[in-house]
C-alpha positions as CSV (number, residue, x, y, z in Angstrom):
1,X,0.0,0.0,0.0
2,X,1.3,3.0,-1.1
3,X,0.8,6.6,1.6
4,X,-1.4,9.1,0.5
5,X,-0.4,12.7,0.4
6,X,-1.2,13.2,4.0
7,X,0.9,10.5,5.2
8,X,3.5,11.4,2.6
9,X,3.6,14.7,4.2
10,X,3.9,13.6,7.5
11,X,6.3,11.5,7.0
12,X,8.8,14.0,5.6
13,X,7.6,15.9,8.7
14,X,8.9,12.8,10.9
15,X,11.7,12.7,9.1
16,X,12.9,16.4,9.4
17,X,12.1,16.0,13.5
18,X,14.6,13.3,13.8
19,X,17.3,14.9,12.0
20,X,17.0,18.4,13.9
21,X,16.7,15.4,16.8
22,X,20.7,13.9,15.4
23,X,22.2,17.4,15.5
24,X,20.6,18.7,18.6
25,X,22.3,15.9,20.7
26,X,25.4,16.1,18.3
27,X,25.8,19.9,19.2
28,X,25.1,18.9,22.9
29,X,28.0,16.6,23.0
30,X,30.5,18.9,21.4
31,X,29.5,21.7,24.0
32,X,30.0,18.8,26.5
33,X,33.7,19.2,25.1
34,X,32.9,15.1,23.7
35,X,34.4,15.1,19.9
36,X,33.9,11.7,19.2
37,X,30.8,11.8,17.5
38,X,30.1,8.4,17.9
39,X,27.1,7.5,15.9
40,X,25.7,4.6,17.3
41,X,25.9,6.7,21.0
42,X,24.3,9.9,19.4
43,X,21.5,7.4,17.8
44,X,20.9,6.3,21.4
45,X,21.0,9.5,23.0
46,X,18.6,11.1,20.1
47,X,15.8,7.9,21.1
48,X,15.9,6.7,17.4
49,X,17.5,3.8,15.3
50,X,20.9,3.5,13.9
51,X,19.8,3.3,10.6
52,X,17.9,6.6,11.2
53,X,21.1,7.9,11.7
54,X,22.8,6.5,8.9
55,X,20.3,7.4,6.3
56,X,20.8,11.1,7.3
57,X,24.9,10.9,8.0
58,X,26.4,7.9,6.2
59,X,29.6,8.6,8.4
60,X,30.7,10.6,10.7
61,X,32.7,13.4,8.3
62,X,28.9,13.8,7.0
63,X,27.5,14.5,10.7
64,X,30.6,16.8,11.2
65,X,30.0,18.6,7.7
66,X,26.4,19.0,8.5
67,X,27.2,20.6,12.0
68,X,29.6,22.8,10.3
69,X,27.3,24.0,7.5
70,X,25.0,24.8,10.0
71,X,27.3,27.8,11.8
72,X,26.7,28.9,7.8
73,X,23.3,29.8,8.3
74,X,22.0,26.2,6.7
75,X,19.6,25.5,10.0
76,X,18.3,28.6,9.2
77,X,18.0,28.1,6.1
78,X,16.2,24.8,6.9
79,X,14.0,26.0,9.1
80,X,12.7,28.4,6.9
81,X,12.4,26.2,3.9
82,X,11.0,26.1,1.3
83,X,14.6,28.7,0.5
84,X,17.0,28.2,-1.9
85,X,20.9,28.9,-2.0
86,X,22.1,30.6,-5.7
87,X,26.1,31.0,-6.4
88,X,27.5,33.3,-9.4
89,X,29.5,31.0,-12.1
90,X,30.8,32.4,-15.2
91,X,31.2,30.7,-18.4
92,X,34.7,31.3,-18.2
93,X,34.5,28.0,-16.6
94,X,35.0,26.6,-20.6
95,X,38.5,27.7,-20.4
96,X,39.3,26.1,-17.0
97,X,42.3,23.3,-16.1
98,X,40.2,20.3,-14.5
99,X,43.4,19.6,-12.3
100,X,42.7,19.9,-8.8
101,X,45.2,18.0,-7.1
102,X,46.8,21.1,-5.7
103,X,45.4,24.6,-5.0
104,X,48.2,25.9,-7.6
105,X,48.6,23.2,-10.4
106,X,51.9,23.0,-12.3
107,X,52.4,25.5,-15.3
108,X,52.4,29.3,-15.6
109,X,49.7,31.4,-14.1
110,X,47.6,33.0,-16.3
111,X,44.7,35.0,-14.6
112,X,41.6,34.6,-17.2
113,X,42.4,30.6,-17.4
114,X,42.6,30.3,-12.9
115,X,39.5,32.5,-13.0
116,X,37.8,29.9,-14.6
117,X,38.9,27.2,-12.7
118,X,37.7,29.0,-9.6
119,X,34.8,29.1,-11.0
120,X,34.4,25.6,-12.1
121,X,35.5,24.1,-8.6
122,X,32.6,26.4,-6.9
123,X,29.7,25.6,-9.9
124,X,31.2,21.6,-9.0
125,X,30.0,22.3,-5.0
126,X,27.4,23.6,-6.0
127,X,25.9,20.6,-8.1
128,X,27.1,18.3,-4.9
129,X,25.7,21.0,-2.4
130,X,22.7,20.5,-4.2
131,X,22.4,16.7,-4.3
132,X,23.3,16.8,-0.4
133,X,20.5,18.8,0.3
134,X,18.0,17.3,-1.7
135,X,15.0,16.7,0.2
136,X,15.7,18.8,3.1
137,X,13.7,22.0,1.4
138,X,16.6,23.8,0.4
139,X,17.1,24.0,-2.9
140,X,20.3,25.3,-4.6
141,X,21.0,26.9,-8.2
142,X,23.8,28.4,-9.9
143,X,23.7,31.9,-12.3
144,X,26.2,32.9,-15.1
145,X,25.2,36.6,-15.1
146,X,27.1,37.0,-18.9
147,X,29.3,39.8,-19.1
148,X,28.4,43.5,-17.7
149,X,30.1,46.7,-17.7
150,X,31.5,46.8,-14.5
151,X,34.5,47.9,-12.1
152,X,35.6,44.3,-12.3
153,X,35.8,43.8,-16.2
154,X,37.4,47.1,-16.9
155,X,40.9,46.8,-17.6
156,X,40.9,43.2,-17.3
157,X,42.2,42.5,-20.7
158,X,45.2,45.0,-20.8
159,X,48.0,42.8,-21.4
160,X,47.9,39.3,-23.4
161,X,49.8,38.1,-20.3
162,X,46.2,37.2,-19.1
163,X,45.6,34.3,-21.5
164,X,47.7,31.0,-22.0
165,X,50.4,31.6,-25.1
166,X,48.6,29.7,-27.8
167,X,45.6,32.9,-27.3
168,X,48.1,34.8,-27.2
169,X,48.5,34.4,-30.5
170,X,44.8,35.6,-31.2
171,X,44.8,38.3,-28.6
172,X,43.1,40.9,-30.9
173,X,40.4,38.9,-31.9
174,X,40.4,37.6,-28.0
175,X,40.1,41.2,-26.6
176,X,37.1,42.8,-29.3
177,X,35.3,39.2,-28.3
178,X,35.6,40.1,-24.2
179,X,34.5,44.0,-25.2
180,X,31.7,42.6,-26.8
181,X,30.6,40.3,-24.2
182,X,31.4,42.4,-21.4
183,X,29.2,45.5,-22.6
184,X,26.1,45.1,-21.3
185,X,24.8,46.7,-17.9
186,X,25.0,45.4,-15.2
187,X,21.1,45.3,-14.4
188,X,20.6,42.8,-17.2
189,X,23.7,40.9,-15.6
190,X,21.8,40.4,-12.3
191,X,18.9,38.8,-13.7
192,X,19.8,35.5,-13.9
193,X,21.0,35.3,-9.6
194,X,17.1,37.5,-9.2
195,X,15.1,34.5,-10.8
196,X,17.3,31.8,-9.2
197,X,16.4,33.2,-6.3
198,X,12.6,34.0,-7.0
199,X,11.4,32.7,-10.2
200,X,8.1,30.3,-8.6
201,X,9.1,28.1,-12.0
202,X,11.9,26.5,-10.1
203,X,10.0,25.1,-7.2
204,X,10.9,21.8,-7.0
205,X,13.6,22.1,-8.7
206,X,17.7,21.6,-7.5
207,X,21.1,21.7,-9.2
208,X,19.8,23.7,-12.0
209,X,21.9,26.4,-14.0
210,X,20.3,29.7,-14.9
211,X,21.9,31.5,-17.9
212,X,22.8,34.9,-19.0
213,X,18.8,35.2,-20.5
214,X,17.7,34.2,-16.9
215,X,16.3,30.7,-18.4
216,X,17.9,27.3,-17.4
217,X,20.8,26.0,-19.8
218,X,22.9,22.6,-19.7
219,X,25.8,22.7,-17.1
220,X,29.1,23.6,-18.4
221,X,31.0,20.8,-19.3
222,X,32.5,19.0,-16.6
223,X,31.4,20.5,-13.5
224,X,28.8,17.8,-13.2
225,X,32.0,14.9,-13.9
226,X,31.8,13.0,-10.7
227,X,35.8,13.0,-10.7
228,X,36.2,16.3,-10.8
229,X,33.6,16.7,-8.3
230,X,35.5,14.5,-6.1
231,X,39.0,16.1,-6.6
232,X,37.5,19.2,-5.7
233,X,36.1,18.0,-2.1
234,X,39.5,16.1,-1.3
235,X,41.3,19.3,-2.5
236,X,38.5,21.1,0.2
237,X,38.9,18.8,2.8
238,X,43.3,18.7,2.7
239,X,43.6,22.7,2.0
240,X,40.9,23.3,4.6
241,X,39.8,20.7,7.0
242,X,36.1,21.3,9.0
243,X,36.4,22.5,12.8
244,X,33.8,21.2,15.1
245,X,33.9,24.6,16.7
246,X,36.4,23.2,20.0
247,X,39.7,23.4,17.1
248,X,39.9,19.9,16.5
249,X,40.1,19.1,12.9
250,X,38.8,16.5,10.7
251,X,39.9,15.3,7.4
């Protein structure tokens, strides 16, 4: 027998209660100074299964990831929900290494090419921020505003120094294109982040890119790759470890 809508509903209801349950005796033992974490205690201590547990934190990095997230406004966020989370990508993310086994990959540095990979490692969390928090009522989205006239883009393409040396051998036809892309105002340029963040035609919806005509397009290639989703967490987690707010670490 499949629930009804009622039931459905209160069974997401249930299920909300008992993580806000997890994390309420989780923050209680870190302010008890306990940084284990252990949970098949916290499962105890919270009055539900382990499996409950589990199905919200597979491990214990998860519970401590979740805890963290939450001194970012998440439980808020949460509690609040239905709200959605919308970060600014660029499509300069097409001209980005994928190497992310060290913050500073081998090579020269070339500012327009290390831009994008910026950019590509934050639209990558995103698409796993949005998987993570699937289900919980927060919904997340990414926005490639297009170019604008702005304080930023001005004098950004004075020297050819900017771009690897093969462009460099096009840097004419490289520098009319960025003019041309980067002339709009910058009102147009905020539409895409104002209907991530309003537009009722995403309810429901997670993970979604909204382009430069404030419309949803494909992801850019790659930041949806598993691996490179991956690389970009371990590279997180080595460069910059979560605190459980007492200064102990955790890889």
């Amino acid at each position: 027998m499949t629930p009804r809508a009622g039931q459905e509903t209160e069974l997401r209801a249930d299920a909300v209660r008992n993580r806000a349950r997890i994390l309420r005796i989780a923050r209680g033992q870190l302010a008890a100074g306990d940084t284990s974490l252990q949970l098949n205690a916290i499962a105890r201590l919270a009055g539900v299964g382990v499996g409950t547990v589990y199905r919200h934190f597979p491990n214990r990095h998860a519970l401590v990831e979740a805890l963290s997230a939450e001194r970012l406004l998440l439980d808020r966020l949460q509690a609040a929900a239905p709200s959605r989370i919308v970060n600014v990508t660029s499509a300069a993310v097409k001209a980005a290494r994928r190497t992310f086994d060290a913050a500073e990959p081998p090579g020269g540095y070339y500012g327009f090419h290390w831009y994008g990979r910026a950019k590509l490692a934050n639209l990558a969390y995103t698409l796993h921020l949005a998987e993570r928090l699937r289900g919980t009522g927060v919904t997340v989205f990414a926005a490639d505003p297009g170019g604008a006239a702005t304080s930023m883009t001005d004098g950004t393409m004075t020297s050819p120094k900017i771009v690897s040396p093969p462009l460099r051998l096009l840097w004419p036809l490289v520098r009319r294109t960025f003019a041309r892309a980067t002339a709009g105002p910058a009102s147009v340029a905020a539409s895409p982040s104002v209907f991530a963040a309003t537009d009722a035609s995403l309810d429901g919806q997670t993970g979604v890119l909204i382009g430069p005509g404030a419309r949803p397009v494909p992801v850019f290639r790659g930041a949806d790759d598993l691996r490179t989703i991956e690389k970009v967490l371990d590279l997180s987690r080595r460069l910059a470890p979560l605190d459980d707010g007492h200064g102990a670490q955790h890889k």
